[in-house]
C-alpha positions as CSV (number, residue, x, y, z in Angstrom):
1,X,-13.1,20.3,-11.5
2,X,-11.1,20.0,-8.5
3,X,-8.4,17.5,-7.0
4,X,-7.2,17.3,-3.3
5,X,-3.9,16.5,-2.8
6,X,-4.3,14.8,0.4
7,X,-1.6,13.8,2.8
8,X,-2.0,12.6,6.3
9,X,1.3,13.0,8.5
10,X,3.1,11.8,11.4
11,X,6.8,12.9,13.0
12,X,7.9,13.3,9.6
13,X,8.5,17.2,9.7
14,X,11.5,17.2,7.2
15,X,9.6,15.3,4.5
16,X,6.4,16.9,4.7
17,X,8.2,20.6,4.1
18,X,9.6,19.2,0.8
19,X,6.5,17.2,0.1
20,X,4.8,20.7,0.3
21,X,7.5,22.9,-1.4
22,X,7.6,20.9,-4.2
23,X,3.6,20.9,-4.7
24,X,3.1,24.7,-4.7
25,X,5.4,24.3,-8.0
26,X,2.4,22.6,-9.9
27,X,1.3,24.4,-12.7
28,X,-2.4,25.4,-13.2
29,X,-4.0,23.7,-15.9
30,X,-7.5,25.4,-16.9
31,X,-10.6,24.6,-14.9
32,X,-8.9,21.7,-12.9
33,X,-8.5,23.0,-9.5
34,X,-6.2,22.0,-6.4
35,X,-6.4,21.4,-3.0
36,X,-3.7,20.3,-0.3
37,X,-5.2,18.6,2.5
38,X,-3.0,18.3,5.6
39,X,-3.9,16.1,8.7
40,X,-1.6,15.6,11.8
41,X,-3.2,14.6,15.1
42,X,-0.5,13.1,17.0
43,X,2.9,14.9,16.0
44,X,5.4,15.7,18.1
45,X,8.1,17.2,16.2
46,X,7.4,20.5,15.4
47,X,4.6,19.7,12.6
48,X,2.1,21.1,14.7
49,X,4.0,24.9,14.5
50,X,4.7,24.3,10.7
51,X,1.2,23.5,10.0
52,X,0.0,26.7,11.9
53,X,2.1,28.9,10.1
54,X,0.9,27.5,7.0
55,X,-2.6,28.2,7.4
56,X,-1.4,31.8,7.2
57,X,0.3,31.5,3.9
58,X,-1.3,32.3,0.4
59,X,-0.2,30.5,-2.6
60,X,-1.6,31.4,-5.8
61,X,-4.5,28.7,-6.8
62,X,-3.8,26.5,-4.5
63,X,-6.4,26.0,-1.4
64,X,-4.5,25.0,1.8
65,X,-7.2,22.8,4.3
66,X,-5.3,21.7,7.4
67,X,-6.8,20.0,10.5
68,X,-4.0,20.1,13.4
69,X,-5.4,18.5,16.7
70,X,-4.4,15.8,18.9
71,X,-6.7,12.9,18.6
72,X,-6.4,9.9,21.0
73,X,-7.1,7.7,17.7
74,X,-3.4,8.1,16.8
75,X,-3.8,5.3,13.7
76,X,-7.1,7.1,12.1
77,X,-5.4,10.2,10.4
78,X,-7.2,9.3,6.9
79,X,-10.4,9.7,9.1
80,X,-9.6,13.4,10.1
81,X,-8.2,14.1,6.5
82,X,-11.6,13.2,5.3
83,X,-12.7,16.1,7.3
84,X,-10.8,18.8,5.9
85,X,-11.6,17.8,1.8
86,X,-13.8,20.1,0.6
87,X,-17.3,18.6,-1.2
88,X,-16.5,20.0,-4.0
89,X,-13.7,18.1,-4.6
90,X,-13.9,15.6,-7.4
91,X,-10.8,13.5,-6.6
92,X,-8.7,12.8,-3.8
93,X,-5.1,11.9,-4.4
94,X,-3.3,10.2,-1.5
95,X,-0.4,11.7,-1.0
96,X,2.4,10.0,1.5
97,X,4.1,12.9,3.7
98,X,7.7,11.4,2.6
99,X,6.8,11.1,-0.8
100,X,7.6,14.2,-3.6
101,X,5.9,15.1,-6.6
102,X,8.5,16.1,-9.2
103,X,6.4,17.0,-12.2
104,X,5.3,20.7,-12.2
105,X,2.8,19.6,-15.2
106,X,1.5,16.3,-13.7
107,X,-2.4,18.0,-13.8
108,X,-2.0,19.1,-17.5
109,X,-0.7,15.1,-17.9
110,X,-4.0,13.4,-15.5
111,X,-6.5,16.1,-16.7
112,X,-7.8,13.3,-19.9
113,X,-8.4,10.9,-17.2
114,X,-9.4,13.2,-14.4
115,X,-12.4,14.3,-16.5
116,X,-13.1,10.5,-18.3
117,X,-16.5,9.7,-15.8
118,X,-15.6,6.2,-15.9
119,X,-12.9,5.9,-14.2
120,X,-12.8,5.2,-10.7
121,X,-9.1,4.7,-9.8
122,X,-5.6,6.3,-11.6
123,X,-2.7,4.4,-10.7
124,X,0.6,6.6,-11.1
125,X,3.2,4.2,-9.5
126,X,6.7,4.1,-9.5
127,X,9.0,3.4,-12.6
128,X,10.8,0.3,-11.3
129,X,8.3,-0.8,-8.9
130,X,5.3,-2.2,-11.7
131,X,7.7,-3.1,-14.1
132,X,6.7,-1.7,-17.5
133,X,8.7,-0.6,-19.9
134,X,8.2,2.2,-21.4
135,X,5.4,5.5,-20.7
136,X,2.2,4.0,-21.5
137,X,-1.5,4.5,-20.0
138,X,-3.5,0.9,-19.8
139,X,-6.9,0.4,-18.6
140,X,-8.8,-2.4,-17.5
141,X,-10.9,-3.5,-14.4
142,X,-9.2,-2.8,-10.7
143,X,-9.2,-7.2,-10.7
144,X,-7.5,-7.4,-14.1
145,X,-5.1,-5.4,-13.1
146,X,-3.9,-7.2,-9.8
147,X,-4.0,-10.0,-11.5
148,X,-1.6,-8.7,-14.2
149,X,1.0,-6.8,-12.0
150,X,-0.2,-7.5,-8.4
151,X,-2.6,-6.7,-6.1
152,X,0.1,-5.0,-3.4
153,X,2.1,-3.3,-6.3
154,X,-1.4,-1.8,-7.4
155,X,-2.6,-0.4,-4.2
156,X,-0.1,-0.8,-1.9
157,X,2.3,2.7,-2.4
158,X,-0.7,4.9,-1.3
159,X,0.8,8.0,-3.1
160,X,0.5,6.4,-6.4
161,X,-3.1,6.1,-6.1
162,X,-5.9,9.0,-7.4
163,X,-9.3,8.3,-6.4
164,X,-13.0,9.3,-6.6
165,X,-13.9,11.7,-3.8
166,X,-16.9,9.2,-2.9
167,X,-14.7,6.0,-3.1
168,X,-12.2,7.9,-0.4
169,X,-14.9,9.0,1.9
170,X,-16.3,5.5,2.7
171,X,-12.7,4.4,2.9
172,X,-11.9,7.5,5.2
173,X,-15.5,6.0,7.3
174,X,-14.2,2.6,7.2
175,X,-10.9,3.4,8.2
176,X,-12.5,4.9,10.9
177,X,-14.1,1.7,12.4
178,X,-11.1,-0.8,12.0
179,X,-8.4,1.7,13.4
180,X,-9.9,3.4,16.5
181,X,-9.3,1.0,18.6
182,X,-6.1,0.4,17.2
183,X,-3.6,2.3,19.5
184,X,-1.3,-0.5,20.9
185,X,1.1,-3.4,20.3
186,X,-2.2,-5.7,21.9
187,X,-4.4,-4.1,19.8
188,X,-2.5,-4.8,16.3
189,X,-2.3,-8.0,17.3
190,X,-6.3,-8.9,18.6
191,X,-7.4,-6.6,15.9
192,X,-5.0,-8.2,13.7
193,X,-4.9,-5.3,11.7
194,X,-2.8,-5.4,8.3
195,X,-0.9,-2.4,7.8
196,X,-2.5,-2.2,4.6
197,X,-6.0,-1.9,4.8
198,X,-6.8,0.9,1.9
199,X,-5.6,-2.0,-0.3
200,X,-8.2,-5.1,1.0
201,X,-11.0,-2.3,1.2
202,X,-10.4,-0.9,-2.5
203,X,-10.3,-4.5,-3.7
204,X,-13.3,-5.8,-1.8
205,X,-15.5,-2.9,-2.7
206,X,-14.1,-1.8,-6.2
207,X,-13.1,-5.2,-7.9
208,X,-14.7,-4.4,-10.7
209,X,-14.4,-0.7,-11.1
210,X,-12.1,1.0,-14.2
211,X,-8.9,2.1,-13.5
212,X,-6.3,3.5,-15.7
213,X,-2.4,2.6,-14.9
214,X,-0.5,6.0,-15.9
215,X,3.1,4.7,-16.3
216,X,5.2,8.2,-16.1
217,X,7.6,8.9,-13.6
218,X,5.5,12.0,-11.6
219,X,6.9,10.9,-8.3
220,X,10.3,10.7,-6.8
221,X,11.3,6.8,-5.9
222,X,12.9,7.9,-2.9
223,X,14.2,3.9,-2.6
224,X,15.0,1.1,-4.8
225,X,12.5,-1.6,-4.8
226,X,15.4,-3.9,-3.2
227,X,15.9,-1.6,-0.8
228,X,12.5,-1.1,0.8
229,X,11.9,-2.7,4.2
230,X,15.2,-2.3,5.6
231,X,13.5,-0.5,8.5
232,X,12.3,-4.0,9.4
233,X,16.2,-5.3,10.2
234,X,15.6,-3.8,13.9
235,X,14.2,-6.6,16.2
236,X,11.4,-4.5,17.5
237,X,10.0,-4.2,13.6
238,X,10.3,-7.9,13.1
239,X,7.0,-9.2,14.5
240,X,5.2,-6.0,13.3
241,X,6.5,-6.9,9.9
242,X,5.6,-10.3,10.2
243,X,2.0,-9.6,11.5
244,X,1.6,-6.8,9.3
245,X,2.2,-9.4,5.7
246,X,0.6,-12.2,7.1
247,X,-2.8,-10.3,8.5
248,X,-3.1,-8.7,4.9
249,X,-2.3,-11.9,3.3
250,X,-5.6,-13.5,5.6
251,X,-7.9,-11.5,4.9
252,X,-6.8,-11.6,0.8
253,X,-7.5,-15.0,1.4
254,X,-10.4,-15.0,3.4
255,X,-12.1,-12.7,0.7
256,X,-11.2,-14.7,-2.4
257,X,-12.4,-17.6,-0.5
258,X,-15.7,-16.0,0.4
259,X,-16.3,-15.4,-3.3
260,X,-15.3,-18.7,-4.6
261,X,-12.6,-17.1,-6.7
262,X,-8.7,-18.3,-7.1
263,X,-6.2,-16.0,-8.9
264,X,-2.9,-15.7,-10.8
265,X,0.6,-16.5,-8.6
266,X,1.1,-12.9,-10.0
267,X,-1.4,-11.2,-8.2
268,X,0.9,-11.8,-5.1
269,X,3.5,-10.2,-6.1
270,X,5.1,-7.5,-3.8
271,X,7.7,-5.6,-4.7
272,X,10.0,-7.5,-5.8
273,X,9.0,-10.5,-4.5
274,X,6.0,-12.4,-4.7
275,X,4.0,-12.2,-1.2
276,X,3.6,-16.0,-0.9
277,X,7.3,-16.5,-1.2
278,X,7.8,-14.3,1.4
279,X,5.6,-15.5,3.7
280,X,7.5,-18.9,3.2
281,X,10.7,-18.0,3.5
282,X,9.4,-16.3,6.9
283,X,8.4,-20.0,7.7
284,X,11.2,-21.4,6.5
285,X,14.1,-19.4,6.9
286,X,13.1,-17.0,9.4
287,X,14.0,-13.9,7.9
288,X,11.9,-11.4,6.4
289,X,12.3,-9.2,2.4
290,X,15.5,-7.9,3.1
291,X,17.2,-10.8,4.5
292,X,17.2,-10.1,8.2
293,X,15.9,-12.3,10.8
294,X,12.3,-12.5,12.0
295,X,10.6,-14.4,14.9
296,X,9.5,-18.0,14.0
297,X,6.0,-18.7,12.9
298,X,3.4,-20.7,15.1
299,X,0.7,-22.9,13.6
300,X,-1.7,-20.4,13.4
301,X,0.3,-18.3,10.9
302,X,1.1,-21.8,8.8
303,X,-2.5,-22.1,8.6
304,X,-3.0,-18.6,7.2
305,X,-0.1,-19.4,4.6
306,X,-2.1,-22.6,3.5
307,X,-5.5,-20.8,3.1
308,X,-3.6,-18.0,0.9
309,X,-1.4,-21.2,-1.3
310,X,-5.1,-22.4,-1.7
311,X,-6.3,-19.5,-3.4
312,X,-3.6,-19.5,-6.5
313,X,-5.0,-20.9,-9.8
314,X,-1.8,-22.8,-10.6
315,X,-2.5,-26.7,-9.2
316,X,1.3,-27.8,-9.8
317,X,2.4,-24.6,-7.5
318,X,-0.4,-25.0,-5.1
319,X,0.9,-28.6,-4.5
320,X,4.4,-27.9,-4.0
321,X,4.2,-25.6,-1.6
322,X,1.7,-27.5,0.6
323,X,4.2,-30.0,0.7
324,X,7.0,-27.4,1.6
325,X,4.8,-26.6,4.3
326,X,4.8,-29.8,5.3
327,X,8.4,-30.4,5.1
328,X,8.3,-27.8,7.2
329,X,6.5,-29.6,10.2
330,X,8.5,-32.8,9.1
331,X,12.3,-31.4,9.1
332,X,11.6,-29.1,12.3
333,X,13.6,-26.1,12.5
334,X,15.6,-24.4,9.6
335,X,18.7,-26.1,10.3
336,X,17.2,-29.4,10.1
337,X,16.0,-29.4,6.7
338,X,18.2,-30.0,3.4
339,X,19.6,-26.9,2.3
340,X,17.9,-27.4,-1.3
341,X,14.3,-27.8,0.2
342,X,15.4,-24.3,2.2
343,X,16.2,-22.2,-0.8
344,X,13.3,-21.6,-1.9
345,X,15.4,-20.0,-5.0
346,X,16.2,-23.8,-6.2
347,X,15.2,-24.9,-9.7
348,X,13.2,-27.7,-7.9
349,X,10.2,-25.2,-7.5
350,X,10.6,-24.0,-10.9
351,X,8.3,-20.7,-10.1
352,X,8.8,-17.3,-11.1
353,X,9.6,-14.9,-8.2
354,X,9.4,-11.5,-9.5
């Protein structure tokens, strides 16, 4: 059996060498195999070099597979990573290039559920991030478990996600299609492309597959979950950020829509905050996770907000926030409205926000 440790990079020379250090330290563990998998097709930081003079190293069991060429499709690296897995790989883990594996035994830990053929998906995320308690390995369908701890907190660190070799190659081919074209500030927008889309596709395809959530700390939380998105305090992130949640938040709610289907308030949850609180404290307040200020939000994205409210299986929630929304229109701007119809931390909404 054999398992690709697969990480597609960009400018981030520093992180990838530790990334990289730190996985030639994984211990064999019998038959199970391993496999780094490098792509860089637009770096210009020195990664290119690195990644030359890595080709030329050998490291005991551990197959190196790099492809190093500029591409004009600067957002479709998963594509050209796709090229370099081998066939005989079995699984595909999707590694970030700032992320750091810190447990030399992590195959010997994944080898039971590397070799169960029933499962498609293994989740290892981050300690703080899920919020379990204590080391534990629970199973269940890839829906059941966005619906118990979040459909962005599942899928939405790609390093915490180990997946069939099959399941990542028509990803890699559909990542392919929806980020080609994808090269400029226009095209985000008229492509309205999520930032996310390895989360929608897995869920759309592979609702119903097994996956098994392996609660051990195997990666280094390089942040605290409060912390993440302060990148997004810089102006030029704002409308990125802002486009980024609420295109992935359409097209969630486009698809449950589609299938007739309405889920859990807790299957928005993101981070540590639940994405539909988010988005209206975007609407509301203007500012995005962290606090700092985002453009306002045009119809079109209120109307994106409502279609997502719509989709929540909780009627006394559904109808509150509707009529925040249309508070919203009512009040005008932020500094119009009541401060206790602001907050959208008051006890008058009474709803958990993780």
């Amino acid at each position: 059996m054999k398992i690709s440790i697969s990480i597609p990079t960009y400018n981030r020379l520093n992180f990838l060498i530790k990334a990289i250090e730190e996985i030639k330290k994984i211990s064999d563990f019998e038959e199970i195999k391993l496999q780094l998998a490098i792509s860089n097709i637009a770096s210009e930081d020195g990664t290119s070099e690195y990644l030359e003079s890595l080709k030329k190293e050998k490291i005991n069991n551990l197959e190196i597979s790099i492809f190093n060429k500029k591409r004009k499709e600067i957002n479709s690296n998963w594509y050209y990573l796709n090229n370099v897995i081998s066939n005989e790989i079995d699984w595909v883990w999707m590694h970030g290039d700032d992320d750091v594996i810190i447990d030399k035994d992590c195959i010997s830990l994944l080898a039971p559920f590397l070799r169960d053929p029933t499962i498609s998906f293994i989740i290892v995320p981050q300690v703080k991030r899920i919020g379990l308690q204590s080391p534990s390995h629970l199973t269940g369908t890839l829906q059941n478990m966005a619906e118990s701890y979040g459909l962005h907190d599942l899928l939405g660190w790609v390093s915490q996600i180990i997946v069939r070799r099959q399941i990542y190659h028509s990803y890699a081919m559909h990542h392919f299609e929806i980020t080609k074209n994808v090269n400029s500030r226009e095209d985000f927008i008229s492509k309205r492309y999520s930032s996310f889309p390895h989360v929608n596709y897995f869920f759309e395809n592979f609702s119903q597959d097994k996956v098994i959530l392996v609660y051990n700390k195997i990666i280094e939380e390089q942040v605290r979950p409060e912390d993440l998105n302060t990148h997004n305090a810089e102006p030029k992130h704002n409308r990125a950020f802002l486009e980024g949640v609420f295109f992935f938040g359409e097209q969630v709610a486009r698809f449950l829509e589609k299938k007739n289907k309405k889920v859990p308030l807790k299957f928005f949850r993101y981070v540590n905050k639940n994405l539909i609180f988010l988005m209206l404290d975007m609407a509301i307040n203007n500012r995005t996770m962290n606090g700092s200020r985002c453009v306002p939000l045009d119809a079109e994205y209120k109307i994106i907000l409502q279609s997502l409210i719509r989709r929540v299986d909780e009627i006394s929630f559904v109808r509150v926030a509707l009529l925040l929304l249309e508070c919203i229109e009512y009040y005008g701007p932020t500094k119009d409205m009541p401060p206790h119809i602001a907050n959208l931390n008051s006890a008058i909404y009474n709803f958990e926000i993780d």
